[in-house]
C-alpha positions as CSV (number, residue, x, y, z in Angstrom):
1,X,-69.0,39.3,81.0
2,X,-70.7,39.1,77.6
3,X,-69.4,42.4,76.5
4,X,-65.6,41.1,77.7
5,X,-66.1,38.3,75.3
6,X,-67.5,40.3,72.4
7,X,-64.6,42.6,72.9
8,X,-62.4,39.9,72.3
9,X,-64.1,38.4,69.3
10,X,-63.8,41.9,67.9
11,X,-60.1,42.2,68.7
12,X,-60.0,38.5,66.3
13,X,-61.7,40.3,63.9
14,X,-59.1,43.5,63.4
15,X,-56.3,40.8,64.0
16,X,-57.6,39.0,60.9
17,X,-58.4,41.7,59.0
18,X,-54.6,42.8,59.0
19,X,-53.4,39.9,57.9
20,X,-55.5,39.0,54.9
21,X,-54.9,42.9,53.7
22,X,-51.3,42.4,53.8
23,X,-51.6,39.2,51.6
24,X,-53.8,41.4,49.0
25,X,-51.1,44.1,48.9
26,X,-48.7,40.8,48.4
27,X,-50.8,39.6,45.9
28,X,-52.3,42.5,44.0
29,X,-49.1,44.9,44.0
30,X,-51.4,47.9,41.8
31,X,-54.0,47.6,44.4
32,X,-53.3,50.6,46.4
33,X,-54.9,50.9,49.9
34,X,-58.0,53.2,48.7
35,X,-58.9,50.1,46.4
36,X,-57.9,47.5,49.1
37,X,-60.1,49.4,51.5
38,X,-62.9,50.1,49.1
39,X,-63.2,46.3,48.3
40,X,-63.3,45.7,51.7
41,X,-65.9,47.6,52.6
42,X,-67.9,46.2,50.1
43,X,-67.5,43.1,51.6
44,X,-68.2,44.6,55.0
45,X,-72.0,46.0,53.1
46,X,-72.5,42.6,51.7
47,X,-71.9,40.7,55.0
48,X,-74.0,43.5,57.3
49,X,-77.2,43.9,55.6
50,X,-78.9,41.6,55.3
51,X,-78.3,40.7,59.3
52,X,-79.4,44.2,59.9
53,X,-82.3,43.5,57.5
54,X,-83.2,40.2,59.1
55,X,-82.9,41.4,62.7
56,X,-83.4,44.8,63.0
57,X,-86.2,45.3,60.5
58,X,-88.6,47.6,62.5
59,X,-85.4,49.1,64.0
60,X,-84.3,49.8,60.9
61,X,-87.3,51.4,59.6
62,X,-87.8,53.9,62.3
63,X,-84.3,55.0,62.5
64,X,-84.5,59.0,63.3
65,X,-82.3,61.6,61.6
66,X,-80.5,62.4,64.3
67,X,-79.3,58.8,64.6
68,X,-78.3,58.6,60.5
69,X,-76.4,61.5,61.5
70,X,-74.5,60.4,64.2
71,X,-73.6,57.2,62.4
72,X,-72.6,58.5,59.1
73,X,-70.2,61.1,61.1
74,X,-68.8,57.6,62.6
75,X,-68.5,56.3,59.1
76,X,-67.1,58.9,57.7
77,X,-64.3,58.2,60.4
78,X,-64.1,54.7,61.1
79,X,-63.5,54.4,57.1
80,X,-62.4,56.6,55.3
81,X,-60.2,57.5,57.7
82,X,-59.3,55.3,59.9
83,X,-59.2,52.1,58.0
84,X,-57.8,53.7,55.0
85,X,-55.2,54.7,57.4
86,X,-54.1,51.0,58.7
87,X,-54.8,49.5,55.1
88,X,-51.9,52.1,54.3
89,X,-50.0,51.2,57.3
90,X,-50.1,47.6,56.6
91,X,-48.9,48.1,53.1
92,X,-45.8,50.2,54.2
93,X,-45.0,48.5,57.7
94,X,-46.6,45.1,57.3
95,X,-49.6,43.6,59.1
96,X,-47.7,43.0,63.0
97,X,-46.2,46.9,63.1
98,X,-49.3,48.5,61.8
99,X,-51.9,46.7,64.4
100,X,-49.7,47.2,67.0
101,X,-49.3,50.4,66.5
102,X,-52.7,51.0,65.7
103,X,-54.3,49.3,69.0
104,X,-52.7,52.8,70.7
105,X,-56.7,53.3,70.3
106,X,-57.3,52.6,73.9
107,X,-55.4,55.6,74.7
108,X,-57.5,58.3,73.0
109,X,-60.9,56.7,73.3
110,X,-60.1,56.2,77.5
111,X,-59.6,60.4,77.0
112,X,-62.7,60.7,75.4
113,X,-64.9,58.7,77.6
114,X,-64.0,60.1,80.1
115,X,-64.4,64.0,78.9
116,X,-67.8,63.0,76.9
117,X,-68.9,60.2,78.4
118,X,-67.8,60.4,82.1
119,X,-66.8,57.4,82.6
120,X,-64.5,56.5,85.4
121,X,-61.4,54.8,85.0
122,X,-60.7,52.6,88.1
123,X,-56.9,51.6,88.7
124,X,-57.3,48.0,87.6
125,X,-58.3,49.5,84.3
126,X,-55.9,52.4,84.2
127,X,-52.5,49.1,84.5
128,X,-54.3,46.9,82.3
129,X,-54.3,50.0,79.8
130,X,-50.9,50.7,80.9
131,X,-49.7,46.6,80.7
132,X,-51.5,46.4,77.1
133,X,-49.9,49.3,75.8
134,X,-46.8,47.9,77.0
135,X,-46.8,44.9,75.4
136,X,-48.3,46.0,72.0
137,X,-44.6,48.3,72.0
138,X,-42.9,44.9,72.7
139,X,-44.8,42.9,69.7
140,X,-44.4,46.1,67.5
141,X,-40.8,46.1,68.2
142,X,-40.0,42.4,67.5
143,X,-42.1,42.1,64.4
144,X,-39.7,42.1,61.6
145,X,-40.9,40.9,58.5
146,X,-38.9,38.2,56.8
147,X,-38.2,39.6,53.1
148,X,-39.9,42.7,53.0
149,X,-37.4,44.8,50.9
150,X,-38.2,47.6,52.9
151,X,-36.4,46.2,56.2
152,X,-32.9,46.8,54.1
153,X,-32.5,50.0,54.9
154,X,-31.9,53.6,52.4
155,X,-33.5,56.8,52.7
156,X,-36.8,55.3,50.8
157,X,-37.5,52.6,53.2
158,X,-37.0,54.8,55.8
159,X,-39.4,57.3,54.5
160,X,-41.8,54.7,53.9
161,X,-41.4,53.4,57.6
162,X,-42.1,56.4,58.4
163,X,-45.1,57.1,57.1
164,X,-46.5,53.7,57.9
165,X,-46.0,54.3,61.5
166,X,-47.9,58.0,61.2
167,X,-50.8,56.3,59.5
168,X,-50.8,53.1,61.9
169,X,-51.5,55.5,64.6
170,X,-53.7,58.1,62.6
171,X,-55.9,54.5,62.5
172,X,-55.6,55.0,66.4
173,X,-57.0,58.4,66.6
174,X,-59.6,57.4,64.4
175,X,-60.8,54.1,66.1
176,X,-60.6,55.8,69.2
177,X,-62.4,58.4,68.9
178,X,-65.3,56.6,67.0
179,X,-65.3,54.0,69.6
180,X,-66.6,56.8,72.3
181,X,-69.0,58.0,69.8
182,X,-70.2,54.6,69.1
183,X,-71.0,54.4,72.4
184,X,-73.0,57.1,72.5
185,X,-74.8,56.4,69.7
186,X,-75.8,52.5,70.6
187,X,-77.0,53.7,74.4
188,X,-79.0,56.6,72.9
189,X,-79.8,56.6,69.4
190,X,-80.2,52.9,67.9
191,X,-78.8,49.3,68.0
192,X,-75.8,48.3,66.8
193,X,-76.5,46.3,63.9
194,X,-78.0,49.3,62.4
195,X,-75.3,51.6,63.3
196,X,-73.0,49.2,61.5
197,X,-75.1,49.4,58.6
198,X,-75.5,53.2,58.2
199,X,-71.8,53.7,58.6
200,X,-70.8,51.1,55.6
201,X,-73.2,52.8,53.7
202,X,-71.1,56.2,54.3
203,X,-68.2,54.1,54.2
204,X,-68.6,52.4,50.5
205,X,-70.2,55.6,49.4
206,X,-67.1,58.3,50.8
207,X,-64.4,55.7,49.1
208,X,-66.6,55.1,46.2
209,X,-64.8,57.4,43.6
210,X,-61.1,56.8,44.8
211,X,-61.5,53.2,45.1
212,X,-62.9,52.4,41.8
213,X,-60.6,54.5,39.9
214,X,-58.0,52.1,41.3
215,X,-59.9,49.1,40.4
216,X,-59.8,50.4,37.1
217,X,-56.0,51.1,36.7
218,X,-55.1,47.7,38.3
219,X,-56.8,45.0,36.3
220,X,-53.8,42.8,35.3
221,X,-53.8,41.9,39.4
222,X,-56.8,43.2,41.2
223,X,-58.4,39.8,40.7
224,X,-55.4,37.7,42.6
225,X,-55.6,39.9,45.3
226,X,-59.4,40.7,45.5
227,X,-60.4,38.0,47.6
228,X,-57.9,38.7,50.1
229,X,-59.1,41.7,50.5
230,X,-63.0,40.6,50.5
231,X,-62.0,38.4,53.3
232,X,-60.5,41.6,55.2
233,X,-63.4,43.2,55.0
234,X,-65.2,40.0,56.2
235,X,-63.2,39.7,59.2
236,X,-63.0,43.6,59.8
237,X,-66.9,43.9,59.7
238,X,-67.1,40.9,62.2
239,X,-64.8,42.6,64.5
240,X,-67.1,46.3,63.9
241,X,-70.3,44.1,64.4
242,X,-69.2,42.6,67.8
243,X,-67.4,45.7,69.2
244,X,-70.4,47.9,68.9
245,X,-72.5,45.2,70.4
246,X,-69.9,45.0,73.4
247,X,-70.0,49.1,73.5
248,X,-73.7,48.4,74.5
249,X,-73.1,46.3,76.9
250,X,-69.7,47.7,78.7
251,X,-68.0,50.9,79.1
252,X,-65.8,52.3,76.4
253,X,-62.8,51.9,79.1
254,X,-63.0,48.5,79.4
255,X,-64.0,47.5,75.4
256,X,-61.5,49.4,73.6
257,X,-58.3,48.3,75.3
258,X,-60.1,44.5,74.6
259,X,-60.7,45.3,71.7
260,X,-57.5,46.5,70.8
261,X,-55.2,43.2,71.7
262,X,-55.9,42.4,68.0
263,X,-51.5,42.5,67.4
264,X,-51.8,39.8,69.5
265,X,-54.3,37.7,67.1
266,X,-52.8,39.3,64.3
267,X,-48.8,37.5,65.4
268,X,-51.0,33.7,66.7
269,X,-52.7,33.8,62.5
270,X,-49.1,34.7,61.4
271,X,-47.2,31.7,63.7
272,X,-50.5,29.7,62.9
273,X,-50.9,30.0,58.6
274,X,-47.9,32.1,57.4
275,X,-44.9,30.9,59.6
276,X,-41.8,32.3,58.4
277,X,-43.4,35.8,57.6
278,X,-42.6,36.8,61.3
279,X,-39.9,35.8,63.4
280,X,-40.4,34.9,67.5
281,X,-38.2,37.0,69.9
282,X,-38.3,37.1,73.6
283,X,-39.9,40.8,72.6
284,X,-42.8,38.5,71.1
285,X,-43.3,36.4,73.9
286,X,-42.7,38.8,76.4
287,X,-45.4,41.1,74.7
288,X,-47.9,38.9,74.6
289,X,-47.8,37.9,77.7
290,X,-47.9,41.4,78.9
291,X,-51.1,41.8,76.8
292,X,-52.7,39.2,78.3
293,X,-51.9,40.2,81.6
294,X,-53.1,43.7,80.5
295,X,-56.4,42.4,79.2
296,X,-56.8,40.8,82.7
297,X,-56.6,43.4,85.2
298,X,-59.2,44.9,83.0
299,X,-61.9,41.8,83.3
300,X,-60.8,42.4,86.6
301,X,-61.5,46.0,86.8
302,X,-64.8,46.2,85.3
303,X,-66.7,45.9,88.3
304,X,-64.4,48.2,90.0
C-alpha cells in the first residue's frame, strides 16, 4: 500500500511540475526549454542532496561503479531527454496536453517490465492501464487553453502542435523506459535517494552547456520567470524522489500507470490557482473519472 501512495504523491509531483513550467515560459518568453529545464534541475540538485547526504551517508559513500553507471545512463534519460522533452511540450501545447500526453509512459514501461523485468501483468492491471489511458485521451482532448495564440489556427500553429505532441510523447518513451531501469537499479544496485542524486548530477551536468548559454541570451526576463521554473524543478524532484521509492516497494506495472495520473493533478492545480486557463468539458470530467477508476482496478490488482 505504501508504494500505491508514494505513486500517487509522485504523480502530484509531475502534475505540479507542468504547471509552474508553463507559467515560466509565460513569464520568461526568451527562456527556452533547455534553460527552463536546466534551472530546474538545479533546483532538483539543491533540494536532493543534502537528503541523500543526511540519510544515505554510508550508502552514499560505498556506492559501486556499476551502480554510478546504471544511474547516470537513467539520468542521461530521464533529463536530458525526457524532461527536456515535456519542458518543450509544455511550451508548444500547454501544461494539460503535454502531461496528458506524456503519462502514455505506462504503456512502454508495462512492455519493458515485462521483457526485462518479468513482471506479470494480471487483468486488473492490464483495464486499469487500459481505463487510465483512456481517460488521459479524454483530458488531453478537452484541454483547450484559453488565449494561447496558438489555438487560432495557420500553418505555424499547426506545426508547433505538432511538435508539441511528438515531444509530449518522446517524454513518454523516456519516462518509461527509465522507470523499468529504475527499478532495476533500486532492487539491485542502491537506494533511491542515491539514485536520485547521481542522476541530477548527470542531469545538471549533460544540460550544463545549452542551458547556460540560454541563461545568458535571456537576461531582460530569465529573472521573472526563474522561480517558476525553480519551483518545477522542486515539485518534479519530489515526484522523482517518491516514485523511485515506490519502484522499491511495488512493481513497475502497478507504479508507473500511478504515477502517471499526473494530467489529472495537473487540470485540479489549474481549476484550483489559475481558473480560466482551462475550460471544464464533459471530456474533463468524464476523463477524470475514468482515471480514477483506472488507478483503482490497479490498487486492486496488485495483489493479483
Amino acid at each position: 500500500m505504501m508504494g500505491v501512495l508514494l505513486a500517487m504523491v509522485a504523480a502530484a509531483g509531475f502534475g505540479a511540475s507542468g504547471i509552474f513550467a508553463r507559467l515560466g515560459f509565460t513569464s520568461a518568453k526568451s527562456l527556452n526549454p533547455a534553460g527552463g529545464t536546466f534551472v530546474s534541475i538545479i533546483a532538483s540538485l539543491l533540494f536532493v542532496a543534502p537528503i541523500t547526504l543526511f540519510f544515505e551517508r554510508e550508502a552514499l559513500a560505498s556506492v559501486s561503479p556499476s551502480a554510478v553507471l546504471w544511474f547516470a545512463l537513467i539520468g542521461a534519460i530521464t533529463f536530458p531527454f525526457a524532461r527536456y522533452s515535456y519542458f518543450k511540450g509544455v511550451d508548444l501545447i500547454g501544461a494539460s496536453r503535454a502531461s496528458a500526453l506524456a503519462a502514455a509512459a505506462p504503456l512502454f514501461a508495462m512492455l519493458a517490465a515485462v521483457a526485462f523485468l518479468h513482471e506479470r501483468v494480471t487483468p486488473f492491471i492490464l483495464t486499469g492501464i487500459l481505463l487510465i489511458m483512456g481517460g488521459l485521451y479524454s483530458l488531453s482532448r478537452s484541454s483547450d487553453k484559453a488565449g494561447d495564440p496558438r489555438a487560432a489556427g495557420g500553418a505555424t500553429a499547426k506545426r508547433a502542435h505538432v511538435w508539441g505532441y511528438v515531444f509530449s510523447l518522446f517524454s513518454a518513451l523516456g519516462w518509461g523506459g527509465g522507470a523499468a531501469m529504475t527499478k532495476w537499479g533500486v532492487t539491485n544496485l542502491a537506494p533511491p535517494l542515491v539514485g536520485v542524486l547521481v542522476a541530477t548530477i548527470v542531469g545538471v551536468v549533460a544540460l550544463s552547456w545549452p542551458g547556460v548559454s540560454n541563461l545568458r541570451s535571456s537576461r531582460a526576463s530569465k529573472r521573472s520567470g526563474m522561480g517558476f521554473f525553480l519551483l518545477a524543478g522542486l515539485m518534479s524532484t519530489i515526484g522523482a524522489t517518491a516514485n523511485y521509492a515506490a519502484l522499491g516497494m511495488a512493481p513497475v506495472v502497478i507504479v508507473s500507470p500511478l504515477a502517471n495520473t499526473s494530467p489529472l493533478f495537473t487540470l485540479l492545480f489549474l481549476f484550483t490557482f489559475l481558473r480560466g486557463w482551462e475550460r471544464i468539458t464533459w471530456r474533463t470530467i468524464l476523463g477524470m473519472a475514468v482515471v480514477i477508476g483506472g488507478s483503482a482496478f490497479i490498487a486492486l490488482g496488485r495483489s493479483g
